[in-house]
C-alpha positions, -999 to 999 in steps of 0.1 A, spaced: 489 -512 -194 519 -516 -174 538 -554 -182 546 -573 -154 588 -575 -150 601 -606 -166 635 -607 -144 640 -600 -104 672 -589 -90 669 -590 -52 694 -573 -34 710 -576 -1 716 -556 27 749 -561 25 749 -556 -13 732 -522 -14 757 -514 13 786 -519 -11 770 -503 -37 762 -471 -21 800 -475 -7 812 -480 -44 786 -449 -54 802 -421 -24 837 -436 -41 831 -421 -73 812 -388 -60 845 -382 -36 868 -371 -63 837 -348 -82 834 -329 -47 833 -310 -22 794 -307 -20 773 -287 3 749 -315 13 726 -339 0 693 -341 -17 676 -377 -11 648 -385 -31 621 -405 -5 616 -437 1 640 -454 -17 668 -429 -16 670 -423 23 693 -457 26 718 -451 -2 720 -408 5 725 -422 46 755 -441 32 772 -414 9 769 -390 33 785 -411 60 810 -421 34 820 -382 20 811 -371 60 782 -351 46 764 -337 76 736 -316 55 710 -335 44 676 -330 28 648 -348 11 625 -341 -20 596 -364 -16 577 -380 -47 551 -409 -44 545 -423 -84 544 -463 -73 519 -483 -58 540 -521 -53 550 -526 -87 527 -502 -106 540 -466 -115 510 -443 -114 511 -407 -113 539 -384 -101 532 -367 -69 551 -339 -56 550 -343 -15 574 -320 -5 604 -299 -30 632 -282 -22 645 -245 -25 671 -234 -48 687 -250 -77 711 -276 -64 749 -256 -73 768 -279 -51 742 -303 -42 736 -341 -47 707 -354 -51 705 -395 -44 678 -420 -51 681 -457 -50 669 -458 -88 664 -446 -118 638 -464 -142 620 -446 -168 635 -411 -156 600 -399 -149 608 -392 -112 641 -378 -123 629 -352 -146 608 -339 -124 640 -331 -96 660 -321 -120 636 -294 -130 634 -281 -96 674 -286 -89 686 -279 -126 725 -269 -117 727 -304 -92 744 -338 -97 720 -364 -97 733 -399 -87 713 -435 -85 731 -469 -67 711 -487 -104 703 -472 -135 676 -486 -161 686 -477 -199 659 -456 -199 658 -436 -174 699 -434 -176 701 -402 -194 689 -381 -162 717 -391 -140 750 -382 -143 768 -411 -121 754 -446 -112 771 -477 -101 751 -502 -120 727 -509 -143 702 -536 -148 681 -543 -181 644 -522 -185 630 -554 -174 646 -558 -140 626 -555 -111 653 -547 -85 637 -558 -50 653 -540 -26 662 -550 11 631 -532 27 605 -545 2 617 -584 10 608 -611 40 620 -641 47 595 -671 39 592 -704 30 601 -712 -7 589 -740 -31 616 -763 -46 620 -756 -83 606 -792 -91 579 -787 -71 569 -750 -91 579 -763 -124 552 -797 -118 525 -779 -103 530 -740 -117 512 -708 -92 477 -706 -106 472 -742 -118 472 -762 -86 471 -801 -90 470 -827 -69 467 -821 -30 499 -829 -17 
């Protein structure tokens, strides 16, 4: 049964901007490639940024669905790619348990797999990443957050989600 994450690390716009920035920084010098391989969703945003960054114009996607909000479930292959990568990065947002990256790296053996963050788990599948965050870190990226109204700390730690008290 999956466990529910015991840390959050929400990240900015701005932040996963930077990231991705410092991410193309480190691919420049292993280059020149021939395009890019994003892995949908989560990859679109960061492979948008490297390829703007190393002026990439060739840009495809492999498309896997395995999570449902915070649950992973069953790897789905949407949509692969031809070939087997010489030349080619691929690009996610994430790597995690390395279930999702197994699976593109058996279709795209002979590419270079890069993540913006990198669980310890799942770290041996890629071969660059910018940083990493403990196995249980949910990173909440910029498109899965909303602005809303927030309850003082006092107020959370007195009267705790799921054991309301007194009206207020």
């Amino acid at each position: 049964m999956p466990r529910e994450p015991e840390r959050y690390f929400p990240v900015s716009w701005e932040e996963l901007h930077r990231d991705a920035k410092a991410l193309a920084w480190r691919l420049a010098a292993l280059g020149p490639w021939k395009g890019i391989v994003a892995i949908t969703r989560g990859g679109l945003v960061p492979a948008h940024i490297v390829a703007r960054e190393l002026d990439i114009r060739l840009i495809d996607t492999v498309c896997i669905a395995s999570y449902e909000e915070t649950v992973q479930g069953e790897a789905r292959v949407l949509k692969a790619v031809a070939g087997d990568g010489e030349g080619w990065l691929v690009i996610d947002d994430l790597v995690d348990t390395g279930r999702t990256g197994r699976i593109v790296r058996a279709m795209l053996p002979k590419a270079h797999f890069a993540t913006v963050y990198a669980k310890p788990e799942g770290r041996p599948v890629v071969d660059t990443f910018v940083t990493e965050v403990s196995q249980d870190t949910w990173i909440l990226f910029p498109w899965d957050l909303e602005y809303r109204y927030a309850e003082p700390i006092a107020r959370l730690r007195r009267d705790p989600p799921g054991n309301p008290g007194e009206p207020r």
